[in-house]
C-alpha positions as CSV (number, residue, x, y, z in Angstrom):
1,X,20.8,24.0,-121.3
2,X,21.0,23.7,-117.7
3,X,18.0,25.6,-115.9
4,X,16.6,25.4,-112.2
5,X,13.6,25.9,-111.3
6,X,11.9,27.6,-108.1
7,X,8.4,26.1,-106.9
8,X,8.5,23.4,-109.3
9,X,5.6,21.3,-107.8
10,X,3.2,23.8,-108.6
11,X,0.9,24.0,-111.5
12,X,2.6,26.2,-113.6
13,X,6.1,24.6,-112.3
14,X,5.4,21.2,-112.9
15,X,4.4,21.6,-116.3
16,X,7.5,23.7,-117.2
17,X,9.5,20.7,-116.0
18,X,8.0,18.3,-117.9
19,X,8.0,20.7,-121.1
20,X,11.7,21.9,-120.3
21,X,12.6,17.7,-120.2
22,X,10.8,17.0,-123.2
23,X,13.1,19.4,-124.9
24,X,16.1,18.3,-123.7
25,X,17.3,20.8,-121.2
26,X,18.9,19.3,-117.9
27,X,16.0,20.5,-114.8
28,X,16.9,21.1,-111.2
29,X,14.0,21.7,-109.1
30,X,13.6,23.7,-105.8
31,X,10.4,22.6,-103.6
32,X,10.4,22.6,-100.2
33,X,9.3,19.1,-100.2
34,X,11.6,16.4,-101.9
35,X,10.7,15.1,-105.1
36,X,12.1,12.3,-107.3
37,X,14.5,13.2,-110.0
38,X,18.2,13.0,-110.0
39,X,18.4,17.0,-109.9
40,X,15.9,17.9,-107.2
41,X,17.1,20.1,-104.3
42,X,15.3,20.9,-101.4
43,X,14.9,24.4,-100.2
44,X,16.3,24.9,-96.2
45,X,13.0,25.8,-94.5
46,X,13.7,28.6,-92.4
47,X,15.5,30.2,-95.2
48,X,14.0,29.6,-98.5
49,X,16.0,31.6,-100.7
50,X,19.1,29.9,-99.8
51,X,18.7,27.7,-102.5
52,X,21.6,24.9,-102.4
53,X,24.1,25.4,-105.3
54,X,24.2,22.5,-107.9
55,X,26.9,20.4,-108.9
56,X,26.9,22.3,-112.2
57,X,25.8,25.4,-112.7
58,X,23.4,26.9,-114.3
59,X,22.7,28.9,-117.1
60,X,18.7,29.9,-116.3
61,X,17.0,30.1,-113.0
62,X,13.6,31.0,-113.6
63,X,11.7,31.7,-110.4
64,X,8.1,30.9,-109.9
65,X,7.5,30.5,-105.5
66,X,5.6,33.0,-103.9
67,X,2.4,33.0,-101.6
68,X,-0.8,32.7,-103.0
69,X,-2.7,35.6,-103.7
70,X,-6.0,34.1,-103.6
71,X,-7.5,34.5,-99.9
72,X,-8.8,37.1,-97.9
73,X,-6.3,39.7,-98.3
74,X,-6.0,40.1,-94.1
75,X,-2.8,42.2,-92.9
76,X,-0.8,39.1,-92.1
77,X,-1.9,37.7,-96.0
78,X,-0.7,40.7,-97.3
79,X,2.8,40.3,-95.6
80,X,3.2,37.3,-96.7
81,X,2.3,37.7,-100.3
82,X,4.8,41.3,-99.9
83,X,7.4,39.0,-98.4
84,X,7.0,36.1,-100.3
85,X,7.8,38.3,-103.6
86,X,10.4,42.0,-102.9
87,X,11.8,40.8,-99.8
88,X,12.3,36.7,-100.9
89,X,13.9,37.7,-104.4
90,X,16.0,40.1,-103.2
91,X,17.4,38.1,-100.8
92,X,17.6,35.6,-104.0
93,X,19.4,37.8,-105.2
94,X,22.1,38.1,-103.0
95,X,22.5,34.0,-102.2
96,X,23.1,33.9,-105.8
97,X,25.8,36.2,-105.4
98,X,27.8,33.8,-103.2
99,X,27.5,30.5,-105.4
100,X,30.9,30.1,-107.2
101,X,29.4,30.5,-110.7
102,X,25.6,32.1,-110.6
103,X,23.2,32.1,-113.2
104,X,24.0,33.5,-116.1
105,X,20.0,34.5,-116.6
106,X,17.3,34.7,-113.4
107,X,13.4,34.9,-114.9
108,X,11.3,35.9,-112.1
109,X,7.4,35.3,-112.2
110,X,5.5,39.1,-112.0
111,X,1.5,40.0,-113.0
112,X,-0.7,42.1,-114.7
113,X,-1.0,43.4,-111.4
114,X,1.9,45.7,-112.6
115,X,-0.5,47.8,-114.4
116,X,-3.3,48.4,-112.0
117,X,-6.8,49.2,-113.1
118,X,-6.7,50.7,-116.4
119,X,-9.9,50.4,-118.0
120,X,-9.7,50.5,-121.4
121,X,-6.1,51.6,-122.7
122,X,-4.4,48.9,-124.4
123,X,-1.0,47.6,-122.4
124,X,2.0,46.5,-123.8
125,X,5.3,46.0,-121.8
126,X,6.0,49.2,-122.1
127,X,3.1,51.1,-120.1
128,X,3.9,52.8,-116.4
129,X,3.1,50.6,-113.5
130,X,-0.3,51.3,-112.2
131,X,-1.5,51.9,-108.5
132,X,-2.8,49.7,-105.7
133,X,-1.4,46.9,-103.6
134,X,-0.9,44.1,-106.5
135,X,1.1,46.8,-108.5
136,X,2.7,47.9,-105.6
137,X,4.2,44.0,-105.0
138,X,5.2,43.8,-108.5
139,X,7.2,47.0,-109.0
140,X,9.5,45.6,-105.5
141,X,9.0,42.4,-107.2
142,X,10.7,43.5,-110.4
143,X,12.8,46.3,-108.8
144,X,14.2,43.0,-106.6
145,X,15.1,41.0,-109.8
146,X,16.8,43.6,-111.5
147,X,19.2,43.8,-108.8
148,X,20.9,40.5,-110.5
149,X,21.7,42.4,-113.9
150,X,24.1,44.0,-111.4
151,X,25.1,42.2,-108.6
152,X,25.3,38.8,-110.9
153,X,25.5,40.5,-114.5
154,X,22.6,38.2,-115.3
155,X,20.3,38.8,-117.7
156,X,16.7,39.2,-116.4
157,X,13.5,38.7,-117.9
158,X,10.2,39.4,-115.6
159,X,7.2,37.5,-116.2
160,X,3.8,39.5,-116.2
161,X,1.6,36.8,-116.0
162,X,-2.6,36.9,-116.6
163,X,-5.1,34.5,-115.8
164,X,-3.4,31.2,-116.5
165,X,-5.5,27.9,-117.9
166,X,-5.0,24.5,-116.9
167,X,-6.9,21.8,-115.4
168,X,-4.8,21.3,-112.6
169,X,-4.8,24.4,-110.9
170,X,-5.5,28.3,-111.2
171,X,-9.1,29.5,-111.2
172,X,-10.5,27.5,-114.3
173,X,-11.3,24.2,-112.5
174,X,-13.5,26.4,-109.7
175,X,-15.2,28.3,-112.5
176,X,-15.7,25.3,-114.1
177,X,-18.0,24.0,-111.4
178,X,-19.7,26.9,-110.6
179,X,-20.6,27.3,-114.3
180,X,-21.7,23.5,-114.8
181,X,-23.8,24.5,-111.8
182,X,-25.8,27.2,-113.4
183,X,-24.0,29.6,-111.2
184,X,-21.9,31.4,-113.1
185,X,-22.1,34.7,-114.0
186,X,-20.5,38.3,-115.1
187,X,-18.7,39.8,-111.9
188,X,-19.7,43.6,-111.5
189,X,-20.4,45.4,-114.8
190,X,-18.8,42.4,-116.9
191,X,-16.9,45.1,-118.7
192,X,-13.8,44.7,-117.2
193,X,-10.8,43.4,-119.1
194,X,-9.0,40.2,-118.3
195,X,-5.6,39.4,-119.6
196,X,-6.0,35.4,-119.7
197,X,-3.8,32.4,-121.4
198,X,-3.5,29.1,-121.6
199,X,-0.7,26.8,-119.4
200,X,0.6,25.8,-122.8
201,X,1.6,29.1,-124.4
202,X,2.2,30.0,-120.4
203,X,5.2,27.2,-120.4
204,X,5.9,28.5,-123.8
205,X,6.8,31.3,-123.2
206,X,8.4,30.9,-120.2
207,X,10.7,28.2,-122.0
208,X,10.9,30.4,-125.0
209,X,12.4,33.4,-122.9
210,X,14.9,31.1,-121.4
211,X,16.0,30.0,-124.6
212,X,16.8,33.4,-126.3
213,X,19.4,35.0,-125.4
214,X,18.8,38.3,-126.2
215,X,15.6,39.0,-123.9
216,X,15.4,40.9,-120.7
217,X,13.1,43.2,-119.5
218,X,9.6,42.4,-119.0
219,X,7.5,40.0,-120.7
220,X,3.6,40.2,-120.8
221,X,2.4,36.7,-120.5
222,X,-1.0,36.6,-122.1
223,X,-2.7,35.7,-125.3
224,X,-3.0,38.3,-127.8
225,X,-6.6,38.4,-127.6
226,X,-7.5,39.5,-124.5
227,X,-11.7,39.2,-123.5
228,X,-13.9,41.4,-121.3
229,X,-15.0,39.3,-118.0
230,X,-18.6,39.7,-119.9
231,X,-16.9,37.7,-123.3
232,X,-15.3,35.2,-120.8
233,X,-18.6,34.6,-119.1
234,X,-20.4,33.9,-122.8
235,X,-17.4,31.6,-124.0
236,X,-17.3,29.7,-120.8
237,X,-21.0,29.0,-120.6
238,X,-21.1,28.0,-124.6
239,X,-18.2,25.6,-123.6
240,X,-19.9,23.8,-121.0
241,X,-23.3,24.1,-122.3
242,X,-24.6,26.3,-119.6
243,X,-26.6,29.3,-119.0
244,X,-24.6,31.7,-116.9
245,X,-27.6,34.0,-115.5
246,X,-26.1,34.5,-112.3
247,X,-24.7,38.4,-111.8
248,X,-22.3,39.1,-108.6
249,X,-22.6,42.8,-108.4
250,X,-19.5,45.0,-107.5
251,X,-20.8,46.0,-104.3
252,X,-21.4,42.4,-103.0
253,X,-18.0,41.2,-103.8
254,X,-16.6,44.2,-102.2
255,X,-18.6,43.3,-99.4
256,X,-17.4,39.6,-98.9
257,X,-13.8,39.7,-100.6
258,X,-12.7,43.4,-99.9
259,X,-9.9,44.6,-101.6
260,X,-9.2,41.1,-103.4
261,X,-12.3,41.8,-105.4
262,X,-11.3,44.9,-106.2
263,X,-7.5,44.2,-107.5
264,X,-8.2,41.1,-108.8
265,X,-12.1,40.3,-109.9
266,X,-13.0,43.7,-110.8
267,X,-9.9,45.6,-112.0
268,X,-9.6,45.8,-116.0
269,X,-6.3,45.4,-117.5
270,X,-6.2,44.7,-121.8
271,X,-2.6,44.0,-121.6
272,X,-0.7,42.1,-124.8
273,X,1.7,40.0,-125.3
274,X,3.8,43.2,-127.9
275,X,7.1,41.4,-127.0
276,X,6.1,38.2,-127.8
277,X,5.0,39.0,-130.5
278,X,8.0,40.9,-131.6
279,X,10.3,37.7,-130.7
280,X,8.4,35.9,-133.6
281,X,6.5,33.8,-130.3
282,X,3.8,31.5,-132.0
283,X,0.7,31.4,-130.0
284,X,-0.7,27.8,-129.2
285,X,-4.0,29.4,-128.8
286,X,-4.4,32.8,-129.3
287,X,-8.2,32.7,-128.7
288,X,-10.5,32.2,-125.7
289,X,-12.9,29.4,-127.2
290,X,-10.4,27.4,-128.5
291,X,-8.4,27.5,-125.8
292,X,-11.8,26.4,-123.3
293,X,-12.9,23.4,-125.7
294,X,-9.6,22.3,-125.7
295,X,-9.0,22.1,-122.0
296,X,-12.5,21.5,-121.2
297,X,-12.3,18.7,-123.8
298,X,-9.8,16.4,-121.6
């Protein structure tokens, strides 16, 4: 199979390459920086989503570039993680249109953000989209992508990704710090949930969906076992043989992050992986402490 790949040299990009390689698939990669490989193509700068066309086409683009959402969420940040997501893909959307033979499949990157803050109910794929900035970015996001099932007959599959674990990138090498520090800690009540998974069953997945055929629509990537922030905390501490007495209260992180605290440190979202799990996915690691020993093992 011959897939492309947006924002390759990122974490989750670079080890979707490698896994995608491994497997035998033929990788094109779009960066805007060159990269070795005889199938790397460089996005134009001033218009990103111009992606060049390869010499052969392809039968999955699956597209992972966007703007960071970690920051403090000022009004220029938020245009450009807005931009960087509706606007970007549906401009996608139409260069696709113009190559001689498009994709025959476009997987787009998405988040639990979808969902907004939901407390307790349990989400599968299948819940209403929630309320607030995040879930307002992913439902243009998604809306964007979808366009291609028309304009390109593609099939599209959209990525609701959790908290993602790797060493290389995401949140887990800053937590690990702080924890080996003694300053880690639940964030506001603790009880919040957080829809989490590792970069293994992350690539997995996203692999997985490109191989079968028969998926489209949205695609919760998380582990089945989803933890409170309070249950994270305990496992995380355990791992690293830690105490995690330190306690950020709501208010405080409200204070110094704003809104990011509130969509993204404090929100609760139990999502699961229910189509996954349908397709007959196997989990790599389904549960949290596993899944910390065995990246906080390396």
């Amino acid at each position: 199979m011959r897939i492309g790949i947006t924002g390759a040299t990122g974490f989750i990009g670079t080890h979707l390459s490698t896994l995608a390689t491994q497997r035998g698939h033929e990788i094109t990669t779009y960066s805007r920086r060159p990269r070795s490989g005889p199938h790397s193509l460089v996005q134009p700068t001033q218009t990103p989503w111009a992606l060049p066309q390869p010499d052969r086409p392809l039968d999955v683009l699956i597209h992972l570039s966007g703007e960071p959402v970690f920051g403090l969420w000022t009004n220029a940040k938020r245009a450009l993680i807005d931009e960087s997501r509706g606007a970007f893909t549906e401009k996608l959307v139409d260069h696709l249109a113009s190559w001689t033979q498009p994709p025959a499949a476009l997987l787009v990157a998405s988040g639990v953000g979808y969902y907004g803050d939901r407390t307790d109910e349990i989400l599968t794929e299948s819940s209403p989209a929630g309320s607030g900035f995040l879930a307002e970015v992913c439902i243009a996001w998604e809306t964007a992508a979808q366009r291609a099932k028309d304009r390109l007959g593609a099939r599209v599959v959209h990525f609701r990704t959790g908290l993602v674990l790797g060493n290389e990138g995401g949140a887990l090498p800053l937590m690990r710090r702080a924890f080996k520090f003694g300053v880690g800690g639940n964030l506001g009540s603790g009880n919040q949930w957080m829809p989490w998974i590792h970069i293994a069953d992350e690539i997995g997945l996203i692999l997985w969906a490109a191989e079968n055929a028969t998926l489209a629509g949205p695609l919760n990537l998380c582990a089945p076992n989803p933890v409170t922030n309070a249950d994270f905390t305990r496992a995380l501490a355990a791992t690293v043989h830690r105490p995690a007495f330190f306690h950020a209260p709501a208010f405080v992180l409200k204070t110094l992050l704003g809104d990011l605290a509130q969509e993204m440190l404090l929100t609760s979202q139990r999502a699961v992986p229910a189509a996954a799990q349908a397709g007959g996915y196997v989990f790599q690691y389904p549960d949290l402490t596993p899944a910390l020993a065995h990246l906080l093992a390396l």
